[in-house]
C-alpha positions in Angstrom: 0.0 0.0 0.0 2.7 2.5 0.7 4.5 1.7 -2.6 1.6 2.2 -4.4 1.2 5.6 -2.5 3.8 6.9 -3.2 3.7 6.0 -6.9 0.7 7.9 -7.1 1.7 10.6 -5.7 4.3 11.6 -8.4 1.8 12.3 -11.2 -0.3 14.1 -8.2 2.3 16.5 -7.2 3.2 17.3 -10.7 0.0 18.1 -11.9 0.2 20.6 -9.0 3.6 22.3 -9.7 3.2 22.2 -13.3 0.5 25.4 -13.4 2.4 27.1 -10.6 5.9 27.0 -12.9 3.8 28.3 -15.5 2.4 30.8 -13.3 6.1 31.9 -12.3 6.4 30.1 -8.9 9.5 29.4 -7.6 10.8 26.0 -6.9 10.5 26.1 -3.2 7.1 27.0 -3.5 6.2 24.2 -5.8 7.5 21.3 -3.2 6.0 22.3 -0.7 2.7 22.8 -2.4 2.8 19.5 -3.7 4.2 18.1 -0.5 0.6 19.1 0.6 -1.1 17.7 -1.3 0.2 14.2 0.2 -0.5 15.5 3.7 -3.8 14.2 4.3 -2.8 10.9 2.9 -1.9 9.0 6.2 -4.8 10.0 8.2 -7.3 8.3 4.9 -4.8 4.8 5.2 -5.5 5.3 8.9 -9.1 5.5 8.4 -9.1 2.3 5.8 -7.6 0.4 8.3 -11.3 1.1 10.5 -12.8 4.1 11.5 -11.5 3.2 15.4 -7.8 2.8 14.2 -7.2 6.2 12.3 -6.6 9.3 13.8 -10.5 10.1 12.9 -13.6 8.8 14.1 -16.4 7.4 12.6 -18.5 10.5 12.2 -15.8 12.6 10.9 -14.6 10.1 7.9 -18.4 10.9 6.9 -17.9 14.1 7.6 -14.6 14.5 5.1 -16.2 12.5 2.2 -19.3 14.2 2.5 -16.7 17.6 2.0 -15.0 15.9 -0.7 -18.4 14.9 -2.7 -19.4 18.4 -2.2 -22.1 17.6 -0.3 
């Protein structure tokens, strides 16, 4: 699971810092923004693993997806 990650997460952080290099961004800024972008990762393979073994409960997992289906 972690290999597969962090495979995914090259193609995600470059389609992040390639619109800010266009949009004249400096290096610096581009990592970090697409270090970001991987932040929230470990808390969802926490959450995977059962509600009661992440770092969220239950009610906010529902909560988050609900955010992220624009609910």
């Amino acid at each position: 699971m972690i290999v597969a990650i962090a495979i995914q997460n090259i193609p995600e952080g470059t389609s992040v810092a390639i619109p800010m290099a266009e949009a004249g961004f400096g290096r610096g800024r581009q990592f970090w923004a697409a270090v970001a972008t991987s932040a929230p990762q470990p808390v969802g393979a926490g959450e995977r693993a059962g509600p009661s073994a992440g770092l969220l409960g239950g009610a906010a997992l529902m909560l988050a997806l609900s955010f992220v289906l624009g609910v």
